[in-house]
C-alpha positions as CSV (number, residue, x, y, z in Angstrom):
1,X,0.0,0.0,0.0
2,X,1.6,3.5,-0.6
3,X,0.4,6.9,-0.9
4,X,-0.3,8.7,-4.1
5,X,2.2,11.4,-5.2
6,X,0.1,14.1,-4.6
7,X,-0.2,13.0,-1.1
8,X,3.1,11.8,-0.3
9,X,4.4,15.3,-1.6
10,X,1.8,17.4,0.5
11,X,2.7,15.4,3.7
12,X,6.5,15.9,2.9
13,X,5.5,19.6,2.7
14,X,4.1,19.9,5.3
15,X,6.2,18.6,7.4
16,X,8.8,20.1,6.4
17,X,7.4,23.3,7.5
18,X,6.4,21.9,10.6
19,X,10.4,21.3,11.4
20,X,11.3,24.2,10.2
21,X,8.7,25.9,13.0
22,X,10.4,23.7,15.7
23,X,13.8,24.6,14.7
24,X,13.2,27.8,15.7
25,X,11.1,26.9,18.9
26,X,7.4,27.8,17.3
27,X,5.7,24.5,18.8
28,X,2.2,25.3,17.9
29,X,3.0,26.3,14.6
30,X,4.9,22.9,14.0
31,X,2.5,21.1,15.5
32,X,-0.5,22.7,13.2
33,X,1.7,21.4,10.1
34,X,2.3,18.2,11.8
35,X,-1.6,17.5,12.4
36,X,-2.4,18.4,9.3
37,X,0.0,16.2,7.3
38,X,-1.6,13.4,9.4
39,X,-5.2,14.7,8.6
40,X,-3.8,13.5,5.5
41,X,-2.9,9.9,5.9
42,X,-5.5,7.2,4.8
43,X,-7.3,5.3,7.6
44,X,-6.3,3.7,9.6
45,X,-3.4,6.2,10.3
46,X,-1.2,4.1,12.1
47,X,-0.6,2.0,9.0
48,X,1.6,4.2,7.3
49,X,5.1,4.8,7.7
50,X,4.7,8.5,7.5
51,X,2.6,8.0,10.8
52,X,5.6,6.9,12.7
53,X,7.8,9.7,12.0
54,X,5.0,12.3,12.1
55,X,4.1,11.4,15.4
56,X,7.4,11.2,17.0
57,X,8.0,15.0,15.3
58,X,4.7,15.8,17.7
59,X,5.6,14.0,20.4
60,X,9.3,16.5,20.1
61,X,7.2,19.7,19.8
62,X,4.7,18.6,22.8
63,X,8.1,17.6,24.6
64,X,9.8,20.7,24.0
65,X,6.5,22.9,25.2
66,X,6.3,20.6,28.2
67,X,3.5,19.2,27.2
68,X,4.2,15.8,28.7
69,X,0.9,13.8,28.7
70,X,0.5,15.1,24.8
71,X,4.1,14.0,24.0
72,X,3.3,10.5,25.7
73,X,0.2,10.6,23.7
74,X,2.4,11.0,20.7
75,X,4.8,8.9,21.5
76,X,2.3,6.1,22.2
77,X,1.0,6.2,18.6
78,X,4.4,6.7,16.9
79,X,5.3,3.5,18.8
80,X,2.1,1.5,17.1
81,X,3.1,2.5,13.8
82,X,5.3,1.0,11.1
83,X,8.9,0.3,12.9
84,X,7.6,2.0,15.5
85,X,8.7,-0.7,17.9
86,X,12.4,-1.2,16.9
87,X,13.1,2.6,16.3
88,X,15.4,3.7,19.8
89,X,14.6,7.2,19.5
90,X,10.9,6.6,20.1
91,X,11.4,4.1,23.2
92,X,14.3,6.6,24.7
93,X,11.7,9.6,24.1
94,X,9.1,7.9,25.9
95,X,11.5,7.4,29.0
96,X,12.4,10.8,29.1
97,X,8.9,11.8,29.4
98,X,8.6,9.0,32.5
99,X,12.2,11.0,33.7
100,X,9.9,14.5,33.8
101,X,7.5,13.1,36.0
102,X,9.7,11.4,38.1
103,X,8.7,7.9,37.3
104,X,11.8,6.1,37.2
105,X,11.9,2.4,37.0
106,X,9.6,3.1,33.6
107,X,12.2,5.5,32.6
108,X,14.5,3.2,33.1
109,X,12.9,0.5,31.4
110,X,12.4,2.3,28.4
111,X,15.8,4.0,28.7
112,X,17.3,0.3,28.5
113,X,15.1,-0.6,25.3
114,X,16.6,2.7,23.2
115,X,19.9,0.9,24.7
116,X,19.3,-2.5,23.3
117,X,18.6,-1.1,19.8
118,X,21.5,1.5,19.7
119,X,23.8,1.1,22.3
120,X,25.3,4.5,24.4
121,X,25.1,6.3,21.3
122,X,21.0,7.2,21.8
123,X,22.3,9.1,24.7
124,X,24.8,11.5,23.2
125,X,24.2,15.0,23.8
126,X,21.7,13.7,26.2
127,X,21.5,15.0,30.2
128,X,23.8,12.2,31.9
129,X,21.0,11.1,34.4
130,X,19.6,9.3,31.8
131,X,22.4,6.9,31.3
132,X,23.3,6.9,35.0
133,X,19.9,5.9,35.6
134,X,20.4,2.0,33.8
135,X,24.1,1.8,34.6
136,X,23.6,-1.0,36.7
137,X,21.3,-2.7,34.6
138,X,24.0,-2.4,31.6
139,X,26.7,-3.7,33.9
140,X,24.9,-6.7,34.2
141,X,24.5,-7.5,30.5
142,X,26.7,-10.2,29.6
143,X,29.7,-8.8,27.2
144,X,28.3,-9.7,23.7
145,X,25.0,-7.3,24.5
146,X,26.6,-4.2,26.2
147,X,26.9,-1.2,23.4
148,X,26.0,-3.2,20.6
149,X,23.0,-3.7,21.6
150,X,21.0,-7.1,21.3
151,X,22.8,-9.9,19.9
152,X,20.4,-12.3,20.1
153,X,22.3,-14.2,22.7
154,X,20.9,-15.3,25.9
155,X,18.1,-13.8,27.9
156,X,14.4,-14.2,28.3
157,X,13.1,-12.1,25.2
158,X,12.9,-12.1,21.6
159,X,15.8,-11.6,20.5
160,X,17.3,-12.8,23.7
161,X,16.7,-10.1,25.5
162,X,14.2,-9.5,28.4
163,X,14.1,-5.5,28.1
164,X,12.5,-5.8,24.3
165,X,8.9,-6.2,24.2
166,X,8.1,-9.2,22.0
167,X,7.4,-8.6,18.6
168,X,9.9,-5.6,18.4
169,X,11.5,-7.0,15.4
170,X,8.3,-8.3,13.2
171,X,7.4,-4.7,12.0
């Protein structure tokens, strides 16, 4: 299934303008474009690829207006779509939202799941709580899983590993 031209090139527009708005910190205004690209998308939305990366870009601009239970909301959905599940960025973006409000063992749950998928680099540039928080669980990884992520060794998950959810690897 894929999008007509027309329709793939009015979402890419529109997004684009909607990161160009939160480049230069105007949230609403990025959000607006974001919305409306996925106004766009053919039900059900969450089918489409461009679903994923649309609602991570919201769940940034909610994020970045401290609009925590909207970014959660976001990142929820961007999650559900297309890759969704094996994309780090969106599993470390929901566990800094769980960081904000102080709920750590999630954060840190979903702070070791970015970490499975992509290793320490998710958390360049990235306050050093956020690794500090799963240190210990990392030091506990046998050798073949620290940095590299999952190697599909060992462990009590797909994969091998118990801090994937199952199925992260069938989308």
């Amino acid at each position: 299934m894929e999008l007509t031209e027309e329709i793939y090139d009015r979402i890419m527009e529109l997004s684009e303008k909607g990161d160009d708005f939160a480049e230069n910190e105007q949230f609403s205004a990025a959000l607006n474009q974001y919305q409306q690209a996925i106004d766009l998308l053919p039900e059900p939305k969450l089918d489409w690829e461009a679903a994923t990366w649309l609602y991570t870009a919201m769940g940034d601009a909610h994020f970045n207006r401290e609009d925590l239970p909207n970014a959660m909301n976001a990142y929820q959905q961007a999650l559900k779509a297309p890759d969704g599940i094996a994309n780090p960025y969106i599993w470390f973006s929901i566990g800094q939202v769980y960081f904000e409000w102080k709920q750590l063992d999630e954060a840190k749950e979903h702070f070791m799941r970015a970490y499975m998928l992509d290793g320490e680099d998710i958390f360049e540039d990235q306050p050093p709580e956020y690794l500090d928080l799963i240190r210990e669980e990392i030091s506990d990884l046998p050798p073949g899983e620290r940095e590299e992520g999952d190697d599909g060794e060992g462990g009590d998950g797909p994969g091998g590993n118990k801090w994937l959810p199952p199925g992260w690897d069938k989308n």
